[in-house]
N, C-alpha and C positions, 0 to 999 in steps of 0.2 A: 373383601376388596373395598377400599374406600372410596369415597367421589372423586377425588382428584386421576387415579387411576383408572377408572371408567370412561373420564373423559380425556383420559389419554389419546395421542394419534394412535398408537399402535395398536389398544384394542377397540378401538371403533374401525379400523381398517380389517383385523379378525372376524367383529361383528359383521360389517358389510361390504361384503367382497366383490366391489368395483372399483373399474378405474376411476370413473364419476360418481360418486357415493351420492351427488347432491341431485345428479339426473334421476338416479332411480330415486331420491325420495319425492321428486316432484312427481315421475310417474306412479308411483305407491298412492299420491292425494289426488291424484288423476282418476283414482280406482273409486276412489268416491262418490262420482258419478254418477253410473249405473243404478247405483243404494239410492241417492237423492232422486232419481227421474222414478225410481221404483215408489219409495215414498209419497214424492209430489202426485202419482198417480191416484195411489189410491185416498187421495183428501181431494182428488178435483171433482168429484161424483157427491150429489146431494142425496141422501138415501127419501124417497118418497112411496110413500104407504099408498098401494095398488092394489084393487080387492083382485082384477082378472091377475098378477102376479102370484098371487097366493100360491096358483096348480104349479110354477115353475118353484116354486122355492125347495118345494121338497126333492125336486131333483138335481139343486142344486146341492144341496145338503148331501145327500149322496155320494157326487162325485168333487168336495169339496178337498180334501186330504191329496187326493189327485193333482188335483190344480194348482193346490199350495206347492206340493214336491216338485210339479213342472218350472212353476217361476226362480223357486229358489236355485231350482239346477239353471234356469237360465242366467239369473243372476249371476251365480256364480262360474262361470264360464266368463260374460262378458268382464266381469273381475280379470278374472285370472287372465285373459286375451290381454288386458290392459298392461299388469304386473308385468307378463313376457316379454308386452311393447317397450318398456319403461327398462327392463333386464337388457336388454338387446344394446338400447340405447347406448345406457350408460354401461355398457362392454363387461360385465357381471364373468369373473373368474373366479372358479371354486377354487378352494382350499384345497380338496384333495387330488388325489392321481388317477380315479377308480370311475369320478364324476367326468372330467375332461374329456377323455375320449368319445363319450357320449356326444357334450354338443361340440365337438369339433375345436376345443379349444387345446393350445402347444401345454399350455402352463409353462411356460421357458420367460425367462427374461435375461433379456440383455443390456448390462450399461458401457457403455463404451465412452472410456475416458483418451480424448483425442486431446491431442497438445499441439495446438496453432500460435505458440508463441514466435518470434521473429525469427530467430535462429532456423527454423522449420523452412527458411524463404532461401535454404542454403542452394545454388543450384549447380549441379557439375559439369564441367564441360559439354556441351552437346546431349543435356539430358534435360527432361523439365526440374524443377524445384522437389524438394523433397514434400513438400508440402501438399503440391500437386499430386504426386502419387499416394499417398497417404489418400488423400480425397477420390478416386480412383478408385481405390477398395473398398472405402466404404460405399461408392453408391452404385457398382457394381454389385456389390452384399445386398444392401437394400433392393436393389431393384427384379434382385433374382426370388424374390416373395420367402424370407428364411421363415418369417412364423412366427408365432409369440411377439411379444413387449421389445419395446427399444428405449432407451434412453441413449440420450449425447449431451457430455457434460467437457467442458474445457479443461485443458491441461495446462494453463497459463491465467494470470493473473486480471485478463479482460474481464470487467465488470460484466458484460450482458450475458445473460445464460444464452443456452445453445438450444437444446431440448432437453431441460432435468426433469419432467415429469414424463413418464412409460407410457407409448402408445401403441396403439398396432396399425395405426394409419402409415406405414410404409409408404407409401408414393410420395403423401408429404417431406417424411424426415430426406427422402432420397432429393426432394427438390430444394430442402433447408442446406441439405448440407452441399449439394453442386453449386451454389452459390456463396457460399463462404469464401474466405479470402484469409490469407496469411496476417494476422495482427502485428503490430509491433509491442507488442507486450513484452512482459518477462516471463520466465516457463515458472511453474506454481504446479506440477502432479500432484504434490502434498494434500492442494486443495481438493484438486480434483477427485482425487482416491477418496478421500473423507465425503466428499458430496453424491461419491458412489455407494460408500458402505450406509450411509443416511438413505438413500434409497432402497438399496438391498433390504434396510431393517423395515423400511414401511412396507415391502412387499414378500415379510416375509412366511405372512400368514396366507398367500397367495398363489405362491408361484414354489416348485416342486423344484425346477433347473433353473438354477440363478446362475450369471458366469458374467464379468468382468475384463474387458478387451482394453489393454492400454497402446496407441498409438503413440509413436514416437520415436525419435530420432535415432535414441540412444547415446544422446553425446554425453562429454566427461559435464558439461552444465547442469544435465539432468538429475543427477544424484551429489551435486557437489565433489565430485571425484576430479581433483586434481593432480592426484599421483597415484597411480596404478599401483605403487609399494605398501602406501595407508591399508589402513586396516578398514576404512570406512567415516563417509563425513558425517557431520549433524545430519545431515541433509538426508541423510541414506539411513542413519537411524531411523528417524521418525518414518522414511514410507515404509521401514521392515517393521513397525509396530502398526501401523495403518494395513498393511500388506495381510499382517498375522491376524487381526480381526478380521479382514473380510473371509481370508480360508474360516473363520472361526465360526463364521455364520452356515456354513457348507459350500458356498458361492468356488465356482472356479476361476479360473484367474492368468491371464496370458501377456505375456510382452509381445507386441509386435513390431519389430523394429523394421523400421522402414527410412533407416538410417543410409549414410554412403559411408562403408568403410575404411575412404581415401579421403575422409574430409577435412579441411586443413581451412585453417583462420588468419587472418593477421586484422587488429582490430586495436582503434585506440582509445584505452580503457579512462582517462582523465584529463581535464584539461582546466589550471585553474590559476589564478596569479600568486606569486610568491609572496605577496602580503594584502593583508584586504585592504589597504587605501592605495585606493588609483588616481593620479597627480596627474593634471594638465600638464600638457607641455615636458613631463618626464616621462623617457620610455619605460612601459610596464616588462617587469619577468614574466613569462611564464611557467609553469612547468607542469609537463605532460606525463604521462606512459602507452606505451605500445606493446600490445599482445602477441609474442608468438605462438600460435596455436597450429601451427607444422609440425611436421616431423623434422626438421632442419635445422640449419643455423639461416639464421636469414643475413644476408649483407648489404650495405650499400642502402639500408630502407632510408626514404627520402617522405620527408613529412613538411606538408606546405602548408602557410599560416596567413588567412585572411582578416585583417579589420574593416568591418565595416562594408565587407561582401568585396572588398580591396585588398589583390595580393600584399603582403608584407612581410614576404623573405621563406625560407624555408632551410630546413636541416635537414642532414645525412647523419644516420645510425648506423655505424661501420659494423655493426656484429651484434646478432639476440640469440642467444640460444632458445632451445624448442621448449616450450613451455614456461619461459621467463615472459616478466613485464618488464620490459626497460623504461628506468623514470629518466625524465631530461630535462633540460632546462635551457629556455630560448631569450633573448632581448629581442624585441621587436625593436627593428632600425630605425623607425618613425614613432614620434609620440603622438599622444590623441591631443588635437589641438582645441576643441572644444569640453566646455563640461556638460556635464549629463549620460544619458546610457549609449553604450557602444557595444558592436557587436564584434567577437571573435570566432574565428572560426582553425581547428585544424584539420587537417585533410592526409590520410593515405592512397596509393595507387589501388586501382581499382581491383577486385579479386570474385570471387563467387558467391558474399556474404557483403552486400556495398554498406548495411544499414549501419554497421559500426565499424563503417571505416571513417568515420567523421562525428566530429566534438566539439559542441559549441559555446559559448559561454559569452554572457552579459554582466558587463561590470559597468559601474556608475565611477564616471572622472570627476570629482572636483580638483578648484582650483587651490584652495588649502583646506586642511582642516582646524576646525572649529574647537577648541576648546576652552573651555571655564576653571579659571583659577578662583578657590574658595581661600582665603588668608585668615588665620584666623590670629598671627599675629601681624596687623599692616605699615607694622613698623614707623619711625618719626622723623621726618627729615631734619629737625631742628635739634633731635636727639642724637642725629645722625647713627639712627638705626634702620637696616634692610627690613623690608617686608617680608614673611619666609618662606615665598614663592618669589620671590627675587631672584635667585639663583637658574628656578627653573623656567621662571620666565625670559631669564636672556639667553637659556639655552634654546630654548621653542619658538622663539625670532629672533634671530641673533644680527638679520640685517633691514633696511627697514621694510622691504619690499621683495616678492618674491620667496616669501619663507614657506615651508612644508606646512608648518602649524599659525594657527591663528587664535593665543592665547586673549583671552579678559580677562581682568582681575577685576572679585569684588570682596567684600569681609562679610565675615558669615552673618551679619546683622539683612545683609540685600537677600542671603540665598533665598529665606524665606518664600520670596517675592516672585524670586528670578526663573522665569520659563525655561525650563531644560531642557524641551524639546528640538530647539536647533543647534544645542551642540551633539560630538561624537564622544565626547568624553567630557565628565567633572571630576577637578581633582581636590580634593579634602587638605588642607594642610592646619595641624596645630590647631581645629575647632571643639569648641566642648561636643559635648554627645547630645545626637537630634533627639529632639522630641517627635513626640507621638506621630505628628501631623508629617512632620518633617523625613522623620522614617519609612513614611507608609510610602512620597514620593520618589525617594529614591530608590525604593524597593522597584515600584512602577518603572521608572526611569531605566534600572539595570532589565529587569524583564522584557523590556520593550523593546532593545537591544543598544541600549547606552553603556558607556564604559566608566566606573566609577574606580578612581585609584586614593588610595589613604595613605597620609605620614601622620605619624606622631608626634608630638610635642611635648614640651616643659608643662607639669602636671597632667599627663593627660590621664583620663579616669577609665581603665579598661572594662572594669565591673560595667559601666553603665553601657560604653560601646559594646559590650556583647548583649547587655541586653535590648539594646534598641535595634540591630540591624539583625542580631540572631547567630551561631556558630554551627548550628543543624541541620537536617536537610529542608526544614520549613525558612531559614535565614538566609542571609545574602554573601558574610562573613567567610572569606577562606581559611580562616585561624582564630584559634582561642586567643586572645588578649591578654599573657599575664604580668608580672610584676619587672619593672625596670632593673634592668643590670646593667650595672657599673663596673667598671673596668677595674677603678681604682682599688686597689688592695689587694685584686687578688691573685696576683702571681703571675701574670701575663706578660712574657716577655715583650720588647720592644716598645717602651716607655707604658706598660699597662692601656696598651689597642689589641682591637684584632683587624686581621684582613680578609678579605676574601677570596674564599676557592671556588673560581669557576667549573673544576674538572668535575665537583660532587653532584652538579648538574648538567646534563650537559641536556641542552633542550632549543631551538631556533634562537631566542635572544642571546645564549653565550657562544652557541658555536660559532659566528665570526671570530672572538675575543680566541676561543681556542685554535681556529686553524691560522689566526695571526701570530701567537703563541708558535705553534709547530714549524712556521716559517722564519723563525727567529725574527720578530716583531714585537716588541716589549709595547704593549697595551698599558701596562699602570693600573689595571684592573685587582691585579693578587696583590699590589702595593697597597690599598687605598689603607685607610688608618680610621676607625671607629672606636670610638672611647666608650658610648653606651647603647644600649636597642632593647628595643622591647621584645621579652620572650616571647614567641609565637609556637603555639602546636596544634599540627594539622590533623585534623581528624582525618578518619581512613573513609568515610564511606560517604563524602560530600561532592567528590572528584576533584579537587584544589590537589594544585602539582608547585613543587617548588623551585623558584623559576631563579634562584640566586641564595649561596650559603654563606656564612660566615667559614673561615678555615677551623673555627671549632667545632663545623656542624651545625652550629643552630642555622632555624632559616632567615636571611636576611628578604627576600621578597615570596610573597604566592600568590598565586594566582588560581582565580576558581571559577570557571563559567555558569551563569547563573540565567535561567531562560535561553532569549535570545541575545544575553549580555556580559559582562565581566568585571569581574571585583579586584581588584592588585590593594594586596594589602604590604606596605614595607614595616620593617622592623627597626626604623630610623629614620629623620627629618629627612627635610628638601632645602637645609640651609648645614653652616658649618656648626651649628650648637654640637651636635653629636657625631658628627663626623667630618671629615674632611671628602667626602667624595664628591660634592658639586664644585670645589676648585682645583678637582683632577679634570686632566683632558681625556679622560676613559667619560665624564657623567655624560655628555653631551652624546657621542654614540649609543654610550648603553642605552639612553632616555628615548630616544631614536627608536631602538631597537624594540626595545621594549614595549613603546607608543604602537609602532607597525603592527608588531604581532597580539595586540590585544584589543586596539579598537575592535569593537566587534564586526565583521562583516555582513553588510546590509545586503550584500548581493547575493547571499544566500538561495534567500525565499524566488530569485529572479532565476534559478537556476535549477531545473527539477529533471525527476525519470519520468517519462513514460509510465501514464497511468494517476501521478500528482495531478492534484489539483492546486493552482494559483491563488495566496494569499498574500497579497503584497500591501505596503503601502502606500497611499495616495497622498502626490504633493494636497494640502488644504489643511486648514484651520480647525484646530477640537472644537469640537462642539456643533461642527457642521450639519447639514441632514444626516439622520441616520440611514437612511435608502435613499437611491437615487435610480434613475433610468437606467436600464440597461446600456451597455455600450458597443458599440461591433468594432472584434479586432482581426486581423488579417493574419493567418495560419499559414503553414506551407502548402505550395499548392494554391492558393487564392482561398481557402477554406474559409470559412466565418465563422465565427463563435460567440455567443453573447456573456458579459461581462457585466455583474453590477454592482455598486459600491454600498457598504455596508460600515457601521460604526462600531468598532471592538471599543466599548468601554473597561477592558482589564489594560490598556496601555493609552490612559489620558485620552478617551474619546478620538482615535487616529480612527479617519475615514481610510478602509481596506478598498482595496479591488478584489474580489471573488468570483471562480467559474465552476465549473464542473469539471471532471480530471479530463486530463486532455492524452489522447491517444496516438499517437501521431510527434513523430521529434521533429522540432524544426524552430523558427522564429516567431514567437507571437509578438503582437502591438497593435497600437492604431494605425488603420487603415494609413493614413499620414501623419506618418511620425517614426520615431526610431523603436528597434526590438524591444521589448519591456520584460520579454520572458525568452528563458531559451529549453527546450525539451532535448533529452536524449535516453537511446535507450541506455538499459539496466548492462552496468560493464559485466557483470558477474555471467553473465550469457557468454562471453565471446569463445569461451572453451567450448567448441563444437567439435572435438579431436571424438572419434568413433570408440565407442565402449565395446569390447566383444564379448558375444553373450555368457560365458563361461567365465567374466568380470561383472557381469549385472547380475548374473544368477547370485554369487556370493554377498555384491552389495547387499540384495535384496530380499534375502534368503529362501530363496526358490531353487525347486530343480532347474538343469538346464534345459530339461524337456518343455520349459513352457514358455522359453524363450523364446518367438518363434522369428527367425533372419529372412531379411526381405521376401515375404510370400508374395505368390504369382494371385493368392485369393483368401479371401477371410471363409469362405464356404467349408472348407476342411478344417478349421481351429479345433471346432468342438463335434464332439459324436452326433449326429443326424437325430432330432426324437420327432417321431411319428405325430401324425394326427396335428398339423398344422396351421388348419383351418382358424377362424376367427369364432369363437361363443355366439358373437351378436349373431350371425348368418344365421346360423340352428337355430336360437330362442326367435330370430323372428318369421322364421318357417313355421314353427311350430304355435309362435300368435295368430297366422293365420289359418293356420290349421284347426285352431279354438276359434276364431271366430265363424268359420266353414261350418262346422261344427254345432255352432248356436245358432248359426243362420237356418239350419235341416231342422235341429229339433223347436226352432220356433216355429217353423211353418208346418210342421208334423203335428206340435200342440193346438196350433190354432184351425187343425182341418177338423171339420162334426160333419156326422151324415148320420139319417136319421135311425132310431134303432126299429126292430124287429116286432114290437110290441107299440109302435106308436108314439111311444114316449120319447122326448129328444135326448141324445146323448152325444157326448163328445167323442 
């Protein structure tokens, strides 16, 4: 056996079979004592040469061998009284079966994995919560003295453990767990069974009866089961391979559902705006979905929508069927007349599960957006030549005031220079390929969640653009760059162009163009006329989606999310050199279109589950402190939480805000001031539809026998084993037993009376 395996957990828990391994070694060095006062004894005596002693020595000599055997038995005793003390302590369980009943210990352990995710807070008509009974059992169990070892480890995703190391202090775990409370977490058994078998294996040099209690609802959430006809989800795989190690260890193993047979959901699983840029003074879309988790068709559901903790209209869902999510889509009647952050809220009728009947969401309004036009050809007035963002710049302000966007034009000599941090998007047109420095920023930029979009131009050098921005999953690039093709010559009807086929993609930027198309609405879109473009091929494993084709198939635009950012690469200018689409009236929508669905959205990070933790960004200048004071911001509930700003140098030194994950949905921010953050729980919960056991047994591949339906008691789960008692009680009986013991034969050794002959003896 090598060193690394000696100092294994597992066999130093073989080696030293306690539940406090480090108690008894401190009482083990405690045993020392005794040795050292023995010691110290016999150095405190000066030996001095006595002639009247002489007569006693020889009777010491005598009965010398005597006195030695007395001490060392004393000795040893007071040892051994100490080891028991130090045994007791630290609650010392044998290994075997043969030993235990001796000092009164179960050898039994139990882990019980309880699942207090939110769902759990489901309550039924005139009954308590599901949660509540579950709790019930257990500390009725506990309190009834079962014996042996306990563990309690969570069945949901909440950070703080519960009780995952084994004890036999029973009154405890029975007061830890009467005070527990329903989390709003998301349910996680997965973990929980894994944090069970990790225990099982350290105690399994220990414990004889191992067994395994899982509490829980039994909903379709539990196992990822959302059609009783499946074969079985992910979800259900992984706890039948977790499930088959713990049988593997010998451990036994119980479902105990403590579920409502009749439980039934209606729950709204999304809430989010139909494009990430939110315009002042324009009303936002939204669009939602709402969970049937009934057994019904539900009718008539009526879903209400607040801004800014202010009603703002509400819609009726005429028909769900049981088990769909129906997606929808709302205009808010009112726009947000301010810029900055706003809060949304939607709302269902109230039901027997409130915690996801409401969905929140934080978006940031501005009043336009900001974008950077890079020219790299800026054309001559006196030559009376366009710039070759000219085109797309009188698309992107087309009046002088009150425009969506808000372009600058500079020529690729300024970008160098030019701060990219307050725009939402840079667009490339017709520039040589960045250098090194030049590279590294825009990489930054995209990452950070900037929008960077590219056209092509006359000579443009693709070799060198693939290798400065990249094509692989280390680059930024949604397409290989390769060799220009010309129309000319080769066979191409309709004057040697092509046009373009919206149907080969159909993805949010074209489906307007297509359901305008289907309404007999001639768009101009399939018309447009392209003389030449640059071949573009998309690798497969970068995730770049192709967001517009040529009617030959080639790709005309892609698109590749990169960080928290986006790359649009096209396959032709933004002037009429190579095509004619910016003097179609399709460019000006599409450009639109396109714009919306790719700026990347900032409100992301503002918008989390239950259990996130906040990483946002803070309005201030790079290069700011790197820390700064904590800040206090106001939770649901009047909660407080501390907040401090930290500097992420991988996106240009932006000062963040960062917390701790927050447990709890609701609105966070300062104290005075608007929501900054919005929490909700995990939608993938809202399926609480009741699993029946003879459908878990199969998920999970157990008999049904161990399945066990709403018990009146956890006392009858497992066979009854004898000898109950706790080790420590007996080993420290039996310390002071040993020290009784050494107290008799000290005072037995140190009694002399004289002998028969005169002589002294002991």
């Amino acid at each position: 056996m090598n060193g690394t395996a000696l100092l294994s957990p597992l066999y130093l828990i073989g080696v030293f079979p306690f539940v406090t391994p480090w108690l008894f070694g401190a009482g083990a060095a405690a045993a020392a004592i005794p040795i050292v006062i023995h010691l110290f004894n016999r150095r405190r005596f000066r030996v001095v040469p006595w002639a009247a002693m002489e007569f006693l020595r020889v009777a010491h000599r005598r009965n010398f061998r005597r006195l030695k055997l007395e001490r060392w038995l004393l000795l040893l005793l007071r040892c051994l009284a100490i080891l028991l003390l130090a045994a007791a302590i630290a609650q010392f369980t044998p290994a075997g079966t043969a030993l235990a009943p001796l000092l009164g210990s179960s050898n039994r352990l139990t882990v019980v994995v309880w699942n207090d995710a939110y769902p759990m807070a489901y309550r039924p008509p005139g009954s308590p919560s599901v949660f509540i009974r579950s709790r019930r059992l257990l500390t009725n169990w506990l309190g009834s003295a079962p014996g042996g070892r306990v563990a309690i480890v969570r069945g949901s995703i909440y950070g703080r453990p519960l009780l995952d190391r084994p004890t036999r202090d029973l009154p405890l775990a029975e007061k830890l767990v009467h005070r527990r409370h329903v989390t709003q977490a998301a349910v996680d058994l997965k973990a929980g069974l894994q944090r069970a078998l990790k225990i099982l294996r350290s105690a399994r040099a220990r414990t004889a009866n191992r067994r395994i209690w899982v509490i829980t609802d039994c909903a379709a959430a539990d196992f990822g089961d959302g059609d009783a006809r499946s074969t079985g989800s992910p979800v259900a795989a992984s706890l039948r391979r977790i499930i088959s190690a713990i049988r593997g260890t010998g451990a036994k193993l119980r479902i105990v559902d403590v579920g409502d047979p009749h439980a039934a959901n209606m729950a709204l699983t999304s809430l989010q705006v139909t494009r990430p840029v939110v315009l002042v003074d324009k009303s936002p879309r939204l669009r939602y979905g709402v969970f049937n988790g009934t057994t019904s068709i539900q009718a008539d559901v009526r879903v209400r929508f607040f801004l800014d903790r202010t009603p703002a209209g509400e819609q009726t869902i005429r028909r769900i069927k049981p088990g769909q999510t129906r997606t929808m889509e709302f205009m808010l009647p009112q726009p947000m007349r301010s810029p900055g952050n706003h809060a949304l809220e939607a709302r269902l009728g109230a039901d027997s599960l409130p915690l996801d009947n409401v969905r929140r969401l934080v978006v940031h309004a501005v009043r336009r957006v900001k974008l950077l036009l890079v020219d790299g050809e800026p054309g001559d007035p006196l030559q009376h030549t366009l710039a070759s963002t000219a085109w797309l710049r009188a698309a992107l302000s087309p009046r002088r005031r009150h425009n969506a966007f808000q372009p600058t034009s500079i020529d690729s000599l300024q970008l160098v220079d030019e701060p990219l941090r307050p725009y939402r998007g840079v667009i490339l047109s017709d520039i040589a390929a960045p250098g090194g420095r030049l590279a590294a920023r825009l990489r930054r930029y995209v990452q950070a969640g900037g929008l960077l979009m590219i056209f092509p131009g006359p000579g443009w050098e693709a070799t060198r653009w693939n290798q400065a921005l990249g094509v692989d999953r280390k680059g930024i690039l949604p397409a290989d760059m390769g060799a220009l093709i010309h129309l000319s010559g080769q066979g191409q009807t309709g004057g040697a162009t092509v046009g373009f086929d919206p149907h080969r993609s159909v993805n949010p930027v074209t489906a307007p163009f297509l359901a305008a198309e289907q309404s007999g609405i001639h768009t101009g879109l399939a018309g447009v006329a392209t003389r030449q473009y640059l071949a573009l091929r998309v690798p497969a494993n970068v995730g770049a989606h192709v967001i517009l084709r040529f009617s030959s198939g080639a790709p005309a635009v892609v698109r590749r999310p990169v960080g928290r950012g986006t790359v649009v690469l096209w396959a032709t200018t933004c002037d009429i050199r190579w095509t004619d689409f910016p003097a179609e009236p399709s460019w000006l929508p599409f450009m639109y279109e396109l714009l919306y669905h790719s700026v990347p959205n900032r409100d992301t990070g503002r918008n989390l589950l239950v259990a996130d933790a906040p990483n946002i960004s803070r309005p201030g200048a790079p290069g700011s402190m790197a820390t700064g004071p904590a800040e206090e911001w106001r939770g649901p509930d009047g909660m407080m939480i501390h907040v401090s700003s930290t500097q992420d140098l991988r996106t240009n030194g932006r000062v963040r805000l960062v917390s701790p994950p927050l447990w709890r949905a609701g609105f966070y921010g300062p104290v005075h001031g608007a929501p900054l953050i919005a929490v909700n729980v995990d939608p993938h919960d809202a399926d609480i539809r009741h699993v029946p056991p003879a459908r878990v047994a199969a998920l999970l591949g157990l008999p049904v026998r161990d399945i066990r339906e709403q018990p009146v008691s956890l006392a009858g789960m497992m066979p009854h084993q004898a000898a109950s008692g706790a080790a420590g009680e007996h080993l420290l009986w039996l310390a002071l037993l040993v020290l009784a013991a050494e107290a008799l034969l000290a005072r037995a050794f140190s009694h002399y009376r004289p002998a028969s002959n005169g002589a002294p003896r002991g």
